[in-house]
N, C-alpha and C positions, 0 to 999 in steps of 0.2 A: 434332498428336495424332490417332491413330487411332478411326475408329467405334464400334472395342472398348474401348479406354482410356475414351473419352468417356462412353459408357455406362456401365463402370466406377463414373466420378468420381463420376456423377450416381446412380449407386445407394448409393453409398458415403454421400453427403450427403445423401440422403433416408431414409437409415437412419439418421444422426447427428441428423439435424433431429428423427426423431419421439422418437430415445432422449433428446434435453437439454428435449424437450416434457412428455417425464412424470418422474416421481420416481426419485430413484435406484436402483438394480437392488439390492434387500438379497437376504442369504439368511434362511434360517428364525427366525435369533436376531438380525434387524433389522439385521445389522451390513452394511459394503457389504463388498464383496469386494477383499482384496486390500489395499495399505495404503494410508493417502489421506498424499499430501505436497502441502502449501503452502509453493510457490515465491514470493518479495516479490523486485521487483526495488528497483532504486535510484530515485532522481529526485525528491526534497525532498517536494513536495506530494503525488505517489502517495500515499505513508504512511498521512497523512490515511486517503484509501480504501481502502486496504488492511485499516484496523482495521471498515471497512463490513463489508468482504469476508467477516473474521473474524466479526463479529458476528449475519451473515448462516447461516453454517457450524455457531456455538457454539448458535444459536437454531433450526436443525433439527436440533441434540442429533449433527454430525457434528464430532469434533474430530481433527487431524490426528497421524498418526503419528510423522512428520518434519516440523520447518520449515526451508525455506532460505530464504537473502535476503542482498540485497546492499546497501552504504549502507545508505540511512535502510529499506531490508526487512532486512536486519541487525540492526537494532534492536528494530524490531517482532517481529522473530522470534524475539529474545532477551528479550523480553517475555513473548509467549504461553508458548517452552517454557520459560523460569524462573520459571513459576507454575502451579498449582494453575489445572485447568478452570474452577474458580467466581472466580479470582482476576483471571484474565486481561484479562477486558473493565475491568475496574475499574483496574486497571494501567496499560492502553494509552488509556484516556481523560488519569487523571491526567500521563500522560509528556507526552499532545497537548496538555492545557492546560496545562503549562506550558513546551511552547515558543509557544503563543500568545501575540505579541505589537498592541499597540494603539500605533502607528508617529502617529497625528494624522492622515495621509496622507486618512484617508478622507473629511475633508471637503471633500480637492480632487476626487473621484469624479465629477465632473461635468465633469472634464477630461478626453477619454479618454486613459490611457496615463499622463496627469502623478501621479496618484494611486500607481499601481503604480512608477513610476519614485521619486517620494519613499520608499517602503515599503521599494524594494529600496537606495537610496542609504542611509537609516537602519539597515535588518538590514547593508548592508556595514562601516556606520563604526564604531555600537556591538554586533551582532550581537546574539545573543540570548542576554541573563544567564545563564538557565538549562539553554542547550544549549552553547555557544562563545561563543568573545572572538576581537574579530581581531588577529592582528599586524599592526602599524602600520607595522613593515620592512615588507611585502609591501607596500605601496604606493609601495615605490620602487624596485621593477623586483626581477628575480632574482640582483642579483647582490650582493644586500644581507646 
């Protein structure tokens, strides 16, 4: 990389550092500029944080124009936009607790690794009531 690029970068990122340090850029009627999209990706426990994310977003009064998402940010995101702004966090709690499950595992916790390995042997055998069932074919290969 050249002297110029380099410098570049480095102003580039010291101009982004001081704009994510202060509040967001509104115009005169407080709104930001432009449209805000909340992108959720996939990957089971993101989720979870995801709904931070949002709760984080709905509680400086910014709420998003578009949501996308993939998996379990697919669902979150058909959450927030098939509700009502005041509806939303109260939606996306209910959905989390009740894929909340209480597996017993966590009295092995003092085992490292064996606790999380019973949790996940348990979500695979009876999955969770309220989200999935597994099929009991898949456990005998694909060509079942």
């Amino acid at each position: 990389m050249s002297t110029t690029s380099t410098t570049s970068v480095s102003k580039r990122r010291a101009r982004a550092s001081r704009r994510s340090a202060t509040k967001p850029a509104v115009d005169a009627h407080g709104a930001l500029p432009g449209q805000v999209v909340l992108v959720l990706q996939g990957g089971g426990a993101l989720g979870a944080y995801q709904v931070g994310i949002y709760e984080a977003m709905h509680e400086a009064g910014i709420e998003p124009d578009w949501v996308i998402g993939t998996s379990i940010g697919a669902i979150n995101a058909a959450l927030i936009a098939g509700n009502r702004p005041e509806n939303r966090l109260d939606r996306l709690r209910a959905f989390w607790d009740s894929v909340e499950q209480n597996t017993g595992a966590e009295a092995f916790e003092f085992l490292p690794g064996f606790g999380a390995a019973l949790s996940n042997l348990a979500t695979m055998a009876r999955g969770i009531p309220t989200f999935f069932s597994p099929n009991g074919a898949s456990w005998f290969g694909p060509h079942t």
